[in-house]
C-alpha positions in Angstrom: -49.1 150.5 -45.7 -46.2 151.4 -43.7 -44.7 155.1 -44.2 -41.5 156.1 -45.4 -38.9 157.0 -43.0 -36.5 160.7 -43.5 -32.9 159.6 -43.5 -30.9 161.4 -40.5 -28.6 164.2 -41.6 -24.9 164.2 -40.6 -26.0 167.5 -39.1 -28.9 165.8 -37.4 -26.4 162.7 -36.0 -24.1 165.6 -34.8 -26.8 166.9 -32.8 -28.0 164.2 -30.9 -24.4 163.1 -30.1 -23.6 166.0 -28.7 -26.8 166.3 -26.8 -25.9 162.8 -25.2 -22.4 163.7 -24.0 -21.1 166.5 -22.1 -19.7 168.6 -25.0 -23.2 169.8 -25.7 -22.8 171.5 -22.4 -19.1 172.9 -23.7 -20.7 174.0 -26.8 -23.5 175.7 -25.8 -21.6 177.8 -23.3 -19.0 178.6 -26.0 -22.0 180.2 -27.9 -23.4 181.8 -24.9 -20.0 183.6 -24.6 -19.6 184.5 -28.1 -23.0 186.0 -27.8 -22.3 188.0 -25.1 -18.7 189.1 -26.6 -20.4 189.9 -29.9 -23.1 192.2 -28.1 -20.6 193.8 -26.2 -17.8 194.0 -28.9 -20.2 196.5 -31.3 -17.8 199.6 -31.8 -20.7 201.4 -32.7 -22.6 200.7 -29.3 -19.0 201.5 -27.3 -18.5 204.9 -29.1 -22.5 205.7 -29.0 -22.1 205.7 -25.0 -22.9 209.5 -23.4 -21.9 209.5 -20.7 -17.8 210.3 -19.0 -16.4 210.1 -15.8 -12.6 210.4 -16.0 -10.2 209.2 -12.7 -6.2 209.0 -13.3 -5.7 207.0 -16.3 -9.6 205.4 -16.7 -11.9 206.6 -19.0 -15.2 205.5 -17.7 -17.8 205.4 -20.6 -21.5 204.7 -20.1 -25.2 205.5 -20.2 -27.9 206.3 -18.3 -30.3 204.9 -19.7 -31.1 201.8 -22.2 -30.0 198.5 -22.6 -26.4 199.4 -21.7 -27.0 201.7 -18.3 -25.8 200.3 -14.8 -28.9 197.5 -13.8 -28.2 198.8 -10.1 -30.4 201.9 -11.7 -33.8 200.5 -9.6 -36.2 202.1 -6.6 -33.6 202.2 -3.6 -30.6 201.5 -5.8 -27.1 203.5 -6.5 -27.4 206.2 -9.6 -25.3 205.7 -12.2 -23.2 208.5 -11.0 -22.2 206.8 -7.6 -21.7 203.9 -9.2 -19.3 204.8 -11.8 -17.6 206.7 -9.0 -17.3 203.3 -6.8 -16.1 201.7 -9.7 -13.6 204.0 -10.7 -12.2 203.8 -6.8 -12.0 200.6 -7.3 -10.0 200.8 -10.8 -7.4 203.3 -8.9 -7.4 200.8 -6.0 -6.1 198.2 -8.1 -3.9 200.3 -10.0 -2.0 201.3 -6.8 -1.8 198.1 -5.4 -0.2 196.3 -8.7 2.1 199.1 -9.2 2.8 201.0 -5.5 3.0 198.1 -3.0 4.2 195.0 -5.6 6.0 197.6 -7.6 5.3 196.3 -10.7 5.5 198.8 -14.2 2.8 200.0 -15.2 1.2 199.2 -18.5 0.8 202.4 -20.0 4.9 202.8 -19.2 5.7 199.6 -21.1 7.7 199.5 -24.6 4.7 196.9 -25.5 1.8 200.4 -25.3 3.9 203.1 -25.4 2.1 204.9 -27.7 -1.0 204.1 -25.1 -3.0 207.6 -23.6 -5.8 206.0 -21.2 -7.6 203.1 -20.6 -11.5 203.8 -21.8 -13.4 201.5 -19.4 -16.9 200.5 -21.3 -19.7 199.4 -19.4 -22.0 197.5 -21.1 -24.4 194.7 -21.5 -22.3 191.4 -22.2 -24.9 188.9 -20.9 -25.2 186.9 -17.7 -22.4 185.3 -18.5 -19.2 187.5 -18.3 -18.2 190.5 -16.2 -15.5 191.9 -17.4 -13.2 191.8 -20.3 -9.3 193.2 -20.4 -8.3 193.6 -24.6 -4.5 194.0 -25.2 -5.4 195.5 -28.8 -4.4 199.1 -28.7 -7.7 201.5 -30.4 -8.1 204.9 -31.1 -11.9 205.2 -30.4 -13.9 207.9 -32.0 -16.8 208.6 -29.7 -20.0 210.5 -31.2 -20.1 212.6 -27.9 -16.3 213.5 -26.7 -13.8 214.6 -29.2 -10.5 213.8 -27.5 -9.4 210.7 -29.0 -6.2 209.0 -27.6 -4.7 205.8 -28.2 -6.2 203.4 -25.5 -6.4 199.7 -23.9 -10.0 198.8 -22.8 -11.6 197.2 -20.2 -15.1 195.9 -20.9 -17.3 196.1 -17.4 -20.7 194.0 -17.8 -23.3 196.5 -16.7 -24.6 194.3 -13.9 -21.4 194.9 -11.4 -22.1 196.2 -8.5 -19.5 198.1 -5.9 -17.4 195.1 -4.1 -17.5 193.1 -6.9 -13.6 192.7 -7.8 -13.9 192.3 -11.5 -12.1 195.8 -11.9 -9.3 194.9 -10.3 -9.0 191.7 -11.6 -8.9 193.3 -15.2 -6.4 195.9 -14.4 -4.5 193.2 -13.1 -4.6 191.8 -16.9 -3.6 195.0 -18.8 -0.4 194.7 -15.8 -0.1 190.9 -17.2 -0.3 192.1 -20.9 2.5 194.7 -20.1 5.1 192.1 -19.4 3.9 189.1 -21.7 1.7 187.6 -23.8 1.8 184.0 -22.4 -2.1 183.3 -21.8 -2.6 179.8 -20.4 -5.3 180.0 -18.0 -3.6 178.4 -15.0 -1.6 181.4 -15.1 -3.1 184.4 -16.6 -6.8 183.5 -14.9 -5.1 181.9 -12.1 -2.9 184.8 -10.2 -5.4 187.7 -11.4 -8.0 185.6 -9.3 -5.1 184.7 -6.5 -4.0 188.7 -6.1 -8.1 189.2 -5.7 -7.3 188.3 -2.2 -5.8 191.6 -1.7 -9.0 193.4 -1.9 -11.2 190.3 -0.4 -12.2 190.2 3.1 -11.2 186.4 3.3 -7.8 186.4 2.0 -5.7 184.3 -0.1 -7.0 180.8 -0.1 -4.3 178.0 0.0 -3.6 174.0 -1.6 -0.6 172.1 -1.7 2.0 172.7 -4.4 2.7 170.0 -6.6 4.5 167.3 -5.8 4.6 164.6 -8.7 4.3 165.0 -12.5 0.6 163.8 -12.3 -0.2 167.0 -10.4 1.5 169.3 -12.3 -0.9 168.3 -15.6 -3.8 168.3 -13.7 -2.6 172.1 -12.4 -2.3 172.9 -15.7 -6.2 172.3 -16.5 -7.6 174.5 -13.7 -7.5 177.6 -15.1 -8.8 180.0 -12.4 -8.9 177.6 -10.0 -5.2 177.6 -9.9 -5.7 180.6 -7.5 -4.9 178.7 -4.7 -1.8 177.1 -6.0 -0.4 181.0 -6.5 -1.2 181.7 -3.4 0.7 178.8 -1.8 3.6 180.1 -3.7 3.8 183.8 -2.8 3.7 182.8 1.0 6.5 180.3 0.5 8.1 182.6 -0.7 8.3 185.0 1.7 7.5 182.7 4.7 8.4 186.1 7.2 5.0 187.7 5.8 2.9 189.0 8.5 -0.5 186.8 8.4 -3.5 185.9 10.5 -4.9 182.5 9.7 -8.3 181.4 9.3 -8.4 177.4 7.9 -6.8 177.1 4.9 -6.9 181.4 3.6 -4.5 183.7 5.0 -4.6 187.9 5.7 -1.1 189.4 5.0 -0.8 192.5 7.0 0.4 194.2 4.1 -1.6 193.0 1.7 0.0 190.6 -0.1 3.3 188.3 0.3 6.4 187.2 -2.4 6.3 190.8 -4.0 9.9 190.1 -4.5 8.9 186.5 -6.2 5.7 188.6 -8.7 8.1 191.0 -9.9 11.1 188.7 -10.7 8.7 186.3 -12.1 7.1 189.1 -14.7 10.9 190.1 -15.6 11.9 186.6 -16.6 8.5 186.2 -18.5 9.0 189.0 -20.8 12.3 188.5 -21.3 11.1 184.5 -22.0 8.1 185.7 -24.3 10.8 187.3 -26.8 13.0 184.1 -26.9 9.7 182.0 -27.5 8.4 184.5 -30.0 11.6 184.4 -32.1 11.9 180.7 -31.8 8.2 180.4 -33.3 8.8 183.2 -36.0 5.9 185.2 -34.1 5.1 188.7 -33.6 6.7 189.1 -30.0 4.3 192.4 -29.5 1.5 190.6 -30.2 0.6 186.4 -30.3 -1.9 184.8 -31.7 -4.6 183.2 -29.6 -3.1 179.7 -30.1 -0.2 180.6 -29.6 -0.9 182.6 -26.1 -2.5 179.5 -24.8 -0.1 176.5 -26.3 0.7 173.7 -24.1 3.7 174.3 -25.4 4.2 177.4 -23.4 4.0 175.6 -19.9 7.5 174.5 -20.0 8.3 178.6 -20.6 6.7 179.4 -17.8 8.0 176.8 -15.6 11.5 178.0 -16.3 10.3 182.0 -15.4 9.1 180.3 -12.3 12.1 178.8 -11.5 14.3 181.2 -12.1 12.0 183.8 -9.9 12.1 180.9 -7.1 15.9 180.9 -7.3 16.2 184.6 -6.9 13.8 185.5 -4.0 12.4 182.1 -2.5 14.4 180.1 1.0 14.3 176.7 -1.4 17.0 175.6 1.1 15.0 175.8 4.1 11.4 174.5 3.0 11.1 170.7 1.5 7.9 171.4 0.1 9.7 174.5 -1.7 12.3 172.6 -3.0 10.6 169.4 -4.4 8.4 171.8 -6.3 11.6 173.8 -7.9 13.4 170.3 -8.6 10.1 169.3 -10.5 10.1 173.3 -11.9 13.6 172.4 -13.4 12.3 169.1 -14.6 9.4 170.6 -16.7 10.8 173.3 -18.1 12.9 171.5 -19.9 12.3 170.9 -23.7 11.0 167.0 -23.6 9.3 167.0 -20.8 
């Protein structure tokens, strides 16, 4: 007698097609990261932490000892104290850079966080996956172990950093981003953090071609972090007198970092952008959505911020490359493109 057969659940049909195609790779590290931001979103677990180092304007919050405390805490390893002492070097080191030597304003100076004391640095577990978070949500943390409260922004540090690791600057570079705008798209907001990391990296800023046709603008628009390269391109174009030593396609600025004059121009036409687009959408200009930070609808404002920033500090005249990439700038920017 042959046996009955169980019907297949939608649920079930939704798992094996997603098994047999690449989104259940997508999916599962969606939940991965939600995992990890879940663990290491607990208020309870952030105000629980015991122990304080204070530099400048970071609050550095952590623990000795647990399933929070610096991994580095092993036979031969750092303590805890000299690593949160490393890593808040490296916090100031960023904070300098950003604010001395591009001379951009700092966050906590911004109408956006005026109210804004300190930024409490958290170090915690956040899984394998993550290293560091930057939250533009202003809190007011009530810690069970320090009883000076202030209005804050917070940067989340995954516990297993280690010193020369850049993932503090690259965060402060985001509370600098949040400062000026809200506009999140990935190519951008991932993509220069990761670019100015070459100011702190041994190997410099590593270069591409800028886009030429329409094709390669889309596909620059779905890279994400890996648009580093493009923003790199750009600052040097920018400022093409920049001292730098070459080594294949990265280059060393003497000081640092070119196109200051290009970042800064560029941040000041994105603010003042972020309030036109805010209105236009009937959206809090203080504080977008999630959508709405990473719209594809937003690429053709920041097109026109670039554009604009080109115009005022870049030799277009004098550099084909340069000026194909502003004529397709002006092209994109505009409103059916």
């Amino acid at each position: 007698m042959q046996g009955s057969r169980r019907s297949v659940t939608s649920a079930e049909h939704l798992f094996f097609f997603l098994r047999r195609t690449r989104y259940w790779s997508v999916l599962a590290g969606v939940l991965a990261l939600l995992t990890a931001s879940a663990r290491a979103n607990d208020e309870a677990t952030r105000v629980a932490l015991d122990q304080r180092y204070v530099t400048g304007q970071f609050r550095i919050y952590y623990t000795r000892e647990g399933a929070h405390a610096f991994t580095g805490q092993v036979p031969g390893a750092m303590s805890s104290e000299a690593l949160v002492r490393q890593l808040g070097w490296q916090l100031q080191r960023g904070e300098r850079f950003y604010r001395e030597v591009i001379g951009l304003d700092s966050p906590l100076t911004s109408s956006r966080f005026n109210s804004v004391g300190a930024v409490d640095v958290h170090v915690l577990d956040m899984g394998e996956k993550l290293n560091g978070t930057a939250s533009r949500v202003v809190r007011n943390y009530r810690y069970t172990h320090f009883h000076d409260p202030l209005p804050t922004l917070t940067i989340t540090l995954a516990r297993h950093w280690k010193p020369g690791n850049l993932t503090p600057e690259h965060e402060v570079f985001h509370l600098y981003q949040y400062g000026y705008t809200d506009f999140g798209n990935p190519w951008f907001f991932e993509g220069l953090a990761l670019s100015l990391g070459g100011a702190f990296d041994p190997r410099g800023y590593q270069t591409a071609p800028l886009p030429r046709t329409i094709d390669e603008f889309r596909q620059l628009e779905a890279r994400g972090s890996a648009a580093s390269s493009f923003w790199s391109s750009v600052l040097l174009k920018c400022e093409p007198k920049c001292s730098v030593t070459w080594q294949g396609d990265r280059y060393t600025p003497t000081m640092g970092i070119c196109g200051r004059g290009f970042i800064r121009a560029f941040f000041e036409e994105l603010s003042k952008a972020g309030e036109k687009l805010a209105q236009h959408r009937g959206i809090n200009a203080a504080h977008w959505p999630t959508r709405e930070r990473r719209s594809a609808e937003n690429h053709r404002w920041l097109y026109r911020g670039m554009a604009r920033a080109i115009e005022q500090h870049c030799p277009i005249a004098e550099d084909t490359e340069l000026d194909i990439f502003h004529s397709l700038l002006m092209q994109q920017s505009q409103p059916d493109a």
